[in-house]
C-alpha positions, 0 to 999 in steps of 0.5 A: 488482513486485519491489524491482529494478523501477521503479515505472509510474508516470501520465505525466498527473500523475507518480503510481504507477499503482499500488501494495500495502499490508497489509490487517490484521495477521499474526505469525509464531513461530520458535525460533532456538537457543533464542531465540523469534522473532515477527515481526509486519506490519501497516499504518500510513498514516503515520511516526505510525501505524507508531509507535503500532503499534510500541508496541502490539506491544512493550506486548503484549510488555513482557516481551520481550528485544527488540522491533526494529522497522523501517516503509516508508511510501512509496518513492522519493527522499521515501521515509519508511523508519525502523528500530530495533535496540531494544538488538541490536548495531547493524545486526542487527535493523531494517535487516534487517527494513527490506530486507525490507519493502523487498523486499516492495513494499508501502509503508504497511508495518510491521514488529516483530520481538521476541526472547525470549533463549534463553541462546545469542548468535546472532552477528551473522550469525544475528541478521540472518538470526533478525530478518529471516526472521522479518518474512519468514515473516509478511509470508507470511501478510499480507493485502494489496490494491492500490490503484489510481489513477484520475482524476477528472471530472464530467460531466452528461449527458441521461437517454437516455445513463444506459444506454449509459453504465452499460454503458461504466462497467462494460467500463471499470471507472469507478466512479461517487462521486456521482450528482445525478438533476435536470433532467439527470444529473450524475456524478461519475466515477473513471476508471482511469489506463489506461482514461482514453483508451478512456473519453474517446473513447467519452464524446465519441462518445456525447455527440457531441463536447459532453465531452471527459474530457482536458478535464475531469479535475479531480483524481486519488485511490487506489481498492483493488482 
């Protein structure tokens, strides 16, 4: 998904149907007129998290010149973004870096870009391009998964049904969080935003009516694919 496209999101509950974060850390080192460069990315769930990430980074580079930063936790009109120039003139290093987050897609994203200073002044101009080309070139080398929404149900159903249904759960990618094995079988199920329909009428096919996941769908959570 491109910056420029609206985000899908469920009709149901009014949730992104989907979306991408870091998995893990990357940097990456560039020599800009003699200053050196490292952008670093990572993941942080929450305003919290990207802070304490933040300082990690500028404790691991104390000696630096700079260490600008910017994170994007979420997007749209309750969007958490935050950035900071760390001492560059204003609008050089973090908002720069926060366009590229930004243009990126990802969300629970955060990004430091240190500067040893090499003796030669950018301009303003430079500093934008040295800042963000430098979260660019490591988000190149980021990790990342997609996080997928699902909705959740329970069902309980006969014995003689536990095959067929391991092979629809399968075709259909639902993912089974809990199984209770008594005098019945009762399952607590994730089924993807997309395939909520094609389950749905196969459970009421297989049980002849007795479920109806529309019905049932109690809450709705992320799964990483």
């Amino acid at each position: 998904m491109s910056d420029n496209e609206v985000q899908e999101r469920d009709p149901r509950c009014g949730l992104p149907v989907r979306y991408c974060v870091p998995n893990g850390t990357s940097a990456a080192e560039s020599l800009v007129k003699n200053s050196v460069f490292i952008g670093t990315v990572g993941h942080a769930s929450d305003a919290d998290g990207a802070r304490a990430f933040v300082s990690a980074v500028a404790a691991r580079y104390r000696d630096a010149s700079h260490n600008a930063w910017a994170f994007r936790i979420n997007d749209g009109p309750q969007a958490v973004i935050g950035s900071s120039d760390d001492g560059e003139p204003g609008g050089t290093a973090g908002r720069p870096m926060l366009a590229v987050l930004t243009g990126s897609a990802l969300v629970e994203v955060v990004a430091v870009g240190t500067r040893y200073f090499g003796g030669t002044k950018l301009g303003t101009g430079g500093l934008v391009r040295a800042y963000g080309g430098a979260v660019r070139e490591a988000l190149k080398a980021l990790s990342t998964v997609t996080r997928v929404l699902h909705h959740v149900a329970e069902i309980t159903i006969d014995y003689p049904l536990s095959g067929a249904l391991q092979h629809l759960f399968g075709e259909h990618a639902v993912v089974i969080l809990s199984e209770d094995f008594a005098a019945r079988v009762h399952l607590s199920l994730a089924v993807p935003w997309d395939q909520v329909g094609a389950v749905g009428n196969a459970l009421q096919d297989l049980s002849h009516g007795a479920i109806k996941l529309g019905e049932i769908i109690s809450g709705s959570r992320y799964i990483e694919r």
